[in-house]
Structure formats: C-alpha cells, structure tokens
N, C-alpha and C positions, 0 to 999 in steps of 0.2 A: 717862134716860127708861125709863119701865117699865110695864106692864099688870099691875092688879092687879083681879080678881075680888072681886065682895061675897059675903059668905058665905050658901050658899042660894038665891042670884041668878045670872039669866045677864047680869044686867048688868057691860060689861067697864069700865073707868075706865083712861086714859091721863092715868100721872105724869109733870109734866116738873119738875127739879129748877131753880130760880132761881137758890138761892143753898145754901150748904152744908147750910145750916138754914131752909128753906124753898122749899116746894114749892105746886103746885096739879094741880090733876083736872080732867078732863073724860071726861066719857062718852061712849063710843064705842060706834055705829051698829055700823059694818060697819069692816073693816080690807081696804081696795085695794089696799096694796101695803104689805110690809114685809121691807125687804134691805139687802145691800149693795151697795153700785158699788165701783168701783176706787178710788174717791176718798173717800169718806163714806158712815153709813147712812141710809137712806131710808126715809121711814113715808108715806104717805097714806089717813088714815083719813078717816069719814065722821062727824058729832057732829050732834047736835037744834040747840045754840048756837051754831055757829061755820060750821056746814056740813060742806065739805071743806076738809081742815087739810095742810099740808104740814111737816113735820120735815126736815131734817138734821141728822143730830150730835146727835138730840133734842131742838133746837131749834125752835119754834114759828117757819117763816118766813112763811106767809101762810095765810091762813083766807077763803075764801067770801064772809062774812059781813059783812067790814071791810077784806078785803084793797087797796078803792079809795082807801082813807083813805093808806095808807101808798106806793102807786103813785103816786097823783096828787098827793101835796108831792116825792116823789123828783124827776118828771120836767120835771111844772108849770112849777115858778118857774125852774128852769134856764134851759128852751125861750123863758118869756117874757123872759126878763133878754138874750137874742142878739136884736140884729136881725131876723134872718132867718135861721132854724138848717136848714139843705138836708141839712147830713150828720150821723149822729148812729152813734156807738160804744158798744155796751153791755156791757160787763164783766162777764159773769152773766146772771142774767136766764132763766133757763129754763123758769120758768114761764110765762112768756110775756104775763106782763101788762104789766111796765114796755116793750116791745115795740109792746103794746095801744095806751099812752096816747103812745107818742114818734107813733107813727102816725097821731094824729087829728089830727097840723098839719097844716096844707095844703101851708106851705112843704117840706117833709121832702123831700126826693129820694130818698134813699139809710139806711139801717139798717144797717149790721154788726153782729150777735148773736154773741158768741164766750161758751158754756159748757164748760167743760170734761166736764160730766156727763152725757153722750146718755140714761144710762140717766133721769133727774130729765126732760131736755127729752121725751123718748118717752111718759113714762106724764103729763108734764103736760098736753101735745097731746091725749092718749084720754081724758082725766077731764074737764079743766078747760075747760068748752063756751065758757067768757066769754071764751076767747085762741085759738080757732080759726083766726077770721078774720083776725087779725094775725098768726100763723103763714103763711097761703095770700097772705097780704099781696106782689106785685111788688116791691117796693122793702125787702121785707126780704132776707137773707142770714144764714142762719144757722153758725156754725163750731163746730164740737165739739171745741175744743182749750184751751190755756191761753190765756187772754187777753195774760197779759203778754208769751208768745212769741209770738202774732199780731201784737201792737201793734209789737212791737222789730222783728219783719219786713218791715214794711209801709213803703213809704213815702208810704202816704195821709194825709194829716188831715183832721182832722175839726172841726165847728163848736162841736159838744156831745158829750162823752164822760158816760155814765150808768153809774157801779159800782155795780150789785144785787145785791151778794154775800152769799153766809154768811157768818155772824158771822165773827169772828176766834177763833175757840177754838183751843188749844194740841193740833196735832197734824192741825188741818181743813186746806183745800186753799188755802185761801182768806186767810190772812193776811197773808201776802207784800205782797198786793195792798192794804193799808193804811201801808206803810212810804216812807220819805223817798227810801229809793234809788228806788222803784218809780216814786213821783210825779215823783221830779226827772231821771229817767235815761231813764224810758220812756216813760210819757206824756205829761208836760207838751210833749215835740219834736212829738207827733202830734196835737197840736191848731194850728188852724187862729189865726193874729192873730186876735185879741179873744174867742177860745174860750173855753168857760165845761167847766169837770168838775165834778160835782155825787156826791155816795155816799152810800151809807145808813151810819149813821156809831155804833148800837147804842144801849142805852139811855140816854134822859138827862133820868131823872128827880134829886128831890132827892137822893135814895141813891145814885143809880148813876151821875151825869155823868161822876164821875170815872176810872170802868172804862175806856173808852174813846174817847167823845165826845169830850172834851176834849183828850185825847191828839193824835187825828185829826187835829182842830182848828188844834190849835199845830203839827203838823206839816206840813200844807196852807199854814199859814201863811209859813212858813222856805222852801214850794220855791214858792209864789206870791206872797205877797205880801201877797196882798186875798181875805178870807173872808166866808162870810156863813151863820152859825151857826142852826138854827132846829130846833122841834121841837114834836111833836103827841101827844096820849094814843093809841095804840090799843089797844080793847079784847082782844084774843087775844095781846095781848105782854105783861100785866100790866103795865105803865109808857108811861110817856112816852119818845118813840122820837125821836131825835135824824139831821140829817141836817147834813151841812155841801156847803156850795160855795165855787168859787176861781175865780180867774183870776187871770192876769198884766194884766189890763185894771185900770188905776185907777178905772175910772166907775164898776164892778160897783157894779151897785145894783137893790131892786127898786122896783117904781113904787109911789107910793100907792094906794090897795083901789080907788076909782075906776075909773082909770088899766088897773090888774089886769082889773076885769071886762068894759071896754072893747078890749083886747087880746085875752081870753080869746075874745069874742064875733067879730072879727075873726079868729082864726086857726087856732077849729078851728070843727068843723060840728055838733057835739052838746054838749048840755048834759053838765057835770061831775056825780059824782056829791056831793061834797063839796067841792073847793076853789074860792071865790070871795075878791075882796078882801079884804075883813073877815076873813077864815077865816084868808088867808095872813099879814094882820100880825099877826092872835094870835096863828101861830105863829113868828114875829119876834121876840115879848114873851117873852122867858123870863122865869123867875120869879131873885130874888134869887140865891138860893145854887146855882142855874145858872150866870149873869152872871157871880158869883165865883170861879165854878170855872174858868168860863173864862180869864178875866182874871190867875189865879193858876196856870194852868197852867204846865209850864216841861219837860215830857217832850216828846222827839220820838219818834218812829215807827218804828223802824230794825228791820234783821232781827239784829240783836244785841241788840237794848234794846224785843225785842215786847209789846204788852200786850194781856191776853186779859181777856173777858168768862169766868164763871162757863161749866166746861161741857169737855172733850175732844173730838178727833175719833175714831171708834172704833179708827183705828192707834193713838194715844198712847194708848187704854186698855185696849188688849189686853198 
C-alpha cells in the first residue's frame, strides 16, 4: 500500500496492490490514523466513495459504505443455523461491527471479544460512531490478547465462535488462526454440542477461490466434518468475498429464504441492512468454477503447509 499524489494537485490517492500486477486507487479525504501496532500497520483514512476505510497490512478490511454487506453474511447465517445461540466467541473483530450485528439477537447472553490489537480496537471505538453502542453493550467482554491463547485457557464454551480476522498474509498476526491444528486442538473443544464456528474465509471470486477459500474450506472440513461454503460481491474488496462454516453437527443446514426471513423477524429487533432470504441462497449459489474449485480442492491448512493471499505483514517486509 502506498500514497501517491497527482501532479499539481492536493489530491492524495491510496494504492492498495491486489495482485503483483494489479492494483486500484482511491482517493483520500483526510488520513486519521497511519502507524504501526506491535502486531501490524494501521491506516484509517477517510474517502468521498467508501467513507471511512480501515487497512492492515494494506489491506482493505472494511469501508463505511458496504462494511454491513460483509458483517451481516459473517455473523447472520451462523446465529440463524443454532437454535438458540446465548454465548458467542469472536476471534478478532475490533472494529467492532461483527460485535454490532452478534448483539442484535435477543437470545445472546454473553459476547467474548478477544483482539489482539488495542491500538486497531481504541481508534475504531473513536472514529467508527456505527460500533459505539455495541462496544457500551453489558453482555459484551472485550480482551486484548491472542485469541487462540484465550480460547486454549478457558474452559468455557461456547454456542457460536465468529473468526473476523485479517487476512492470512505471510508475516501478519493472523494466520495461525486459519490452520488444521488451530481448528482441531483449540477451538473445535470450546464449542458447545451442536456449536456452529463460522470465518471470513478471503477472496473467492473466479480468479482467486483458490488463494485461500477453498484451502480453509477443505480444511474445516478434515477437523469438522460438515461445511457450508458461501459468498458475496463486495464493493471496497474488489471481488467476491468468500466465508465458510462448520460444525461437528450433521443437520448443519440453512433454512429456505422463507424460513430465513421468518427467523430473522423473530430474533432480532431491527431491520437488516442487506441480508434477507433470497439474498442468503444467492449467496449459497456459487458460480461453476467456484463449485469446482471447491470440489477439487485437496490442501489443508497447517502451520507448515500455510497459504497466503497476495500481500505481507510489515515484519515480513521490513
């Protein structure tokens, strides 16, 4: 990622690179915060298109403008796929929206937030006005530590575990937490019988299923069993953005679109901003040579055989 100036102009433009050979712009308002943390760098600038945009690692992770799009399939169909989900683990998350949307069930008792990043949860709390209230929220708990040494400590479980994490880039803080050991040693013991874990699983469009998505996928599959693969376009990611879920429950299933908006109506107290039935089995529908990437996948996930999306964290690139 980089700021480049027009020539003549005070217009500033923030590059984020996709792929080796391939980039996009946007233009930036104002720049709020741009550093490092202990863990990764941090940007939060302000844009006409997107709003306010959050980076790590240079990473586009959420934008203003669409960020409901990508909150509300993460958390959504998890929540509705439980019975009755009371306790809920979030893996990340410091912006404070997946936080937002576990909060608006009624059933919810209980939140445990574990980021590792205070400095990412601090300045999202002061900027970010849509995750106030779910921050001040009673039944959240937030922890500024590693997730997967909170989770190994605890002998809590939980009904829903939610991973919001940064990408998996070679050098980030964050990839551990997409591997076989991780899902089969750590988590999967701190979920509750018939618990459902749900993650954001990176891009998975025609081009890119195979970076990681499918990886994830196949790997969720080996320490669960039963997956349920699904993904949606959003605009500030430039692709289609893939998300997986598991359980050790054989019934894992989601309802028909019906079914979905009849639930949805039922369990929380405000309208979505995007996901209803219809919405959720389109993103059910993947296109062909998704399917087959799937289907044809045969990687798993390990901390010896890691796969990275396009991109470093700024330790690996210094």
């Amino acid at each position: 990622m980089a700021y480049r100036q027009d020539e003549g102009s005070d217009l500033s433009w923030l590059e984020e690179e996709i792929q080796p050979d391939c980039k996009w712009s946007l233009r930036v308002k104002n720049v709020l915060h741009s550093g490092k943390s202990n863990f990764q760098s941090v940007e939060l600038v302000e844009t006409d298109t997107y709003g306010k945009v959050l980076l790590l690692d240079g990473k586009s992770q959420s934008a203003e403008a669409d960020e409901f799009v990508y909150h509300e399939l993460l958390v959504h169909p998890a929540m509705l796929a439980h019975p009755n989900p009371k306790s809920v683990f979030i893996a990340g998350g410091g912006e404070g929206a997946t936080a937002r949307e576990v909060l608006r069930h009624k059933s919810v008792e209980r939140v445990l937030m574990v980021d590792i990043d205070k400095v990412v949860c601090d300045f999202c709390r002061q900027h970010l006005a849509a995750n106030k209230e779910a921050y001040a929220d009673p039944r959240l708990e937030l922890v500024n530590d590693d997730a997967a040494a909170q989770l190994e400590a605890t002998e809590e479980r939980f009904d829903v575990i939610v991973a919001d994490l940064a990408d998996p880039v070679d050098g980030g803080p964050c990839y551990q937490l997409y591997t076989q050991e991780f899902y089969q040693d750590i988590l999967k013991p701190r979920l509750n019988p018939g618990g459902i874990f749900v993650t954001q699983s990176g891009p998975a469009g025609v081009l890119t299923s195979r970076e990681v998505f499918t990886p994830i996928n196949n790997t969720l599959a080996s320490v669960f069993g039963h997956t349920i693969a699904y993904a949606a376009h959003i605009p500030s990611y430039v692709d289609t953005w893939g998300f997986n879920m598991a359980s050790s429950e054989p019934n894992l299933q989601l309802s028909p679109a019906g079914m979905v908006d009849a639930l949805l109506s039922e369990r929380i107290s405000s309208e979505l901003k995007f996901l209803d039935g219809p919405t959720l089995q389109a993103a059910l529908a993947l296109n062909k040579p998704v399917k087959k990437a799937l289907q044809e996948e045969t990687n798993i996930y390990t901390k010896d055989n890691p796969r990275f999306i396009h991109g470093a964290g700024f330790k690996a690139g210094q």
